[in-house]
Each structure stands twice: as C-alpha cells, then as structure tokens.
Legacy VTK file of the C-alpha trace (Angstrom):
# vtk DataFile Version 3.0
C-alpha trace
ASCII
DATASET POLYDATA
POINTS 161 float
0.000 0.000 0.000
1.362 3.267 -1.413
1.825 6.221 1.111
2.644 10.253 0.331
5.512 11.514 2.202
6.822 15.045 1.929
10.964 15.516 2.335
13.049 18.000 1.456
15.920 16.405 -1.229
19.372 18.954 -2.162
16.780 22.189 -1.014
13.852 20.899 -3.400
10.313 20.480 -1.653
8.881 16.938 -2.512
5.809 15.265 -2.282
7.098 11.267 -3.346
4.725 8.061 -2.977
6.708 5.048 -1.248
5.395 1.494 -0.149
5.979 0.477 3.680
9.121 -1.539 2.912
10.858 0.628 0.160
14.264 1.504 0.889
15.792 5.485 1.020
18.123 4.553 -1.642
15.636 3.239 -3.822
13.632 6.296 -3.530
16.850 8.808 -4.265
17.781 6.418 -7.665
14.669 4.827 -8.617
12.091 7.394 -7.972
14.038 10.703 -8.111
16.483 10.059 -10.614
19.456 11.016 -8.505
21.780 8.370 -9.582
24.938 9.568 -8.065
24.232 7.788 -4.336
25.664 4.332 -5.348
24.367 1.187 -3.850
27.229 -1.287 -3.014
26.752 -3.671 -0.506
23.062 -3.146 0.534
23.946 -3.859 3.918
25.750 -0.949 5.181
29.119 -1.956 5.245
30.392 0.064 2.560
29.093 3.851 2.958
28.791 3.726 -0.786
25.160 5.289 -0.414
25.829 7.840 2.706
23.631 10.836 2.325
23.189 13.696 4.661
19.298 13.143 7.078
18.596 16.308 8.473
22.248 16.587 8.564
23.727 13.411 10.013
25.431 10.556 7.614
23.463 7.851 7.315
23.589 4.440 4.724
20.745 5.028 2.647
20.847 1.359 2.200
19.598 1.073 5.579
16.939 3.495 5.989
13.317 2.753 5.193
11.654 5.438 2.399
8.960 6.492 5.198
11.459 7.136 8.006
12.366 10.340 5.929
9.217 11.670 6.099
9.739 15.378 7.338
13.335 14.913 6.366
15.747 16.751 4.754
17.976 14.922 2.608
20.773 16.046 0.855
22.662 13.872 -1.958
26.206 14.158 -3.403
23.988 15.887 -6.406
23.041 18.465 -3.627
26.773 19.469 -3.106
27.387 21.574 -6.264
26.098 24.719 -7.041
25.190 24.959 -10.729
27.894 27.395 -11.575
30.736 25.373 -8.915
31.475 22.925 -6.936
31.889 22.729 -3.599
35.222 22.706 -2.473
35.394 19.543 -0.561
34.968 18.033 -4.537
37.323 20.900 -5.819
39.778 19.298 -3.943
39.248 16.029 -4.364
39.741 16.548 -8.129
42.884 18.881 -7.398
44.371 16.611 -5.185
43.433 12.939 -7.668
42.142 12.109 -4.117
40.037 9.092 -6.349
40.619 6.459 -8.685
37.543 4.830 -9.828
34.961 6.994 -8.117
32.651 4.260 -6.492
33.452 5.439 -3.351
33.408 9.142 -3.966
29.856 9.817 -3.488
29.758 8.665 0.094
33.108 9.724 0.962
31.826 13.433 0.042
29.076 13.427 1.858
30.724 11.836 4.713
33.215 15.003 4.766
30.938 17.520 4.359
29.190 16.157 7.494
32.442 16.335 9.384
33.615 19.888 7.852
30.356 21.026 8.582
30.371 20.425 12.407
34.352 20.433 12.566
35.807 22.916 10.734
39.469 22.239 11.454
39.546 18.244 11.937
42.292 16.172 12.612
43.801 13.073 10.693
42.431 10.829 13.776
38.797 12.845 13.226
38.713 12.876 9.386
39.743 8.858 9.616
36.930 8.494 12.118
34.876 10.525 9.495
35.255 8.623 6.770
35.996 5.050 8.735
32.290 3.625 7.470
32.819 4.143 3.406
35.066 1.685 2.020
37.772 2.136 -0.958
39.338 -0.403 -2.732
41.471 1.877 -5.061
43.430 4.631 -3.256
44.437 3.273 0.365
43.222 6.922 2.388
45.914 8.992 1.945
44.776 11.103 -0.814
41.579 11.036 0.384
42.631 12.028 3.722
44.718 14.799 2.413
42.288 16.553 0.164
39.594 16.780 2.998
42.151 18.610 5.339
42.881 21.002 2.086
38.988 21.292 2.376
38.889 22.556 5.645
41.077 25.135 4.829
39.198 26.217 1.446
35.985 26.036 3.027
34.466 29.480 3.904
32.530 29.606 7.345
29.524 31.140 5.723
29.269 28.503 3.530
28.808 25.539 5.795
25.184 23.796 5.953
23.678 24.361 3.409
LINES 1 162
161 0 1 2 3 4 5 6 7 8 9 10 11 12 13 14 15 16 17 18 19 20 21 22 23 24 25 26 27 28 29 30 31 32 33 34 35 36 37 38 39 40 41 42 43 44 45 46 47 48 49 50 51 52 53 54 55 56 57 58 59 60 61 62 63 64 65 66 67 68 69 70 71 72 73 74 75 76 77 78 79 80 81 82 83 84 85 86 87 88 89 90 91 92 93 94 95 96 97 98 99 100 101 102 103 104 105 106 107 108 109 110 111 112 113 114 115 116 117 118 119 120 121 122 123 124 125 126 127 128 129 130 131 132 133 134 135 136 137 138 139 140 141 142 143 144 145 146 147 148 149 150 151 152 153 154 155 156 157 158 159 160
C-alpha cells in the first residue's frame, strides 16, 4: 500500500509516494532520478550510499523510504552549485584524491558532514569521518589529504547548506 511523504531532497520540496518496505536509496535512484548515491553492498558496510538526514550521515541502504518523512535529505547531487562545486569536490579533483569513483559519493558526503560540524579536523577525526565508506582503489591517503585542504578552502559562511 502506497503512502505520500513530503521531504526535502538537495533544497527541493517533494511530495514522493513510497510502499511500507521501500528503501531510502531506492527512492533517491529509482524514484528521483538522482543516480549519483551508489548502492554497493546493501547492507551498510560500505558507505557507498551515505547521504546527509537532516544533517547526520546515514547508509541510505539502511533506511526505510517512510522514516524520511519530514526529512531533509541532501545527496552528493546536492553538493554543487550549478555554476561550482563545492570545495570539498574541488579538492578532491585537485588533489586525484580518487581512482575509480565508487566510493566518492559517500566519501563526500561523509566530509561535508564532518567539515560542517568540525571545521578544522584532525587526521584521527577525518579517519573516524570517513571510517564507514570503504575504498578499494586509493588506500586513504589522498583522500585524507584533500579533505584537510577542504577545511582550509571552506568558507565559514558557507557551511550547511
């Protein structure tokens, strides 16, 4: 049985119809077209589908369609401005922080949750940050490095949004 739940997905008001078991993930590809949350494992081990709930990481993969109800969700598609990107992917590009790109997505949105609440993390907190999304490419470092360069590029004004 089909229910209507209003969310609020990358600053766009939505009014989306979801069945009782449908997944959050399934609702951001499927329904809305936002392909660039990637679904990996389906069980939350990878952080390939971490989006921003009201603000907070979560595995998409893992969250039911209806718990996000009220919600605001923002995607890596939500990052960018049309005319530029953030800078956490500005770096990230600068710095060849990935190789394939799987991971990116989650790894993103995993750092702009940190930068947001943290705005000068250390190594320890951006490894804690980004210790639930898995890469099988570029072993951390790079990664690492270019959210640290983030934190620096990142105006204060800017953050949460």
């Amino acid at each position: 049985m089909e229910c209507q739940i209003q969310l609020r997905v990358n600053g766009r008001l939505l009014s989306v119809g979801v069945n009782p078991q449908d997944l959050l993930i399934d609702l951001i590809r499927d329904k809305l077209g936002l392909t660039g949350t990637k679904e990996g494992c389906g069980t939350g081990e990878c952080g390939a589908c971490t989006v921003l709930l009201n603000n907070r990481p979560v595995n998409s993969c893992l969250v039911l369609a209806i718990r996000a109800d009220g919600s605001d969700v923002t995607t890596v598609e939500g990052l960018a401005e049309p005319d530029r990107l953030h800078p956490i992917q500005k770096t990230c590009i600068s710095l060849g922080a990935f190789q394939c790109g799987f991971c990116a997505p989650g790894m993103l949105i995993s750092a702009k949750a940190l930068l947001d609440g943290k705005p000068d993390p250390t190594d320890q907190e951006i490894k804690h940050a980004i210790s639930g999304n898995l890469c099988r490419c570029t072993g951390y470092l790079k990664i690492i490095e270019a959210i640290k360069s983030a934190s620096e590029a990142i105006p204060e004004d800017t953050r949460r949004r």
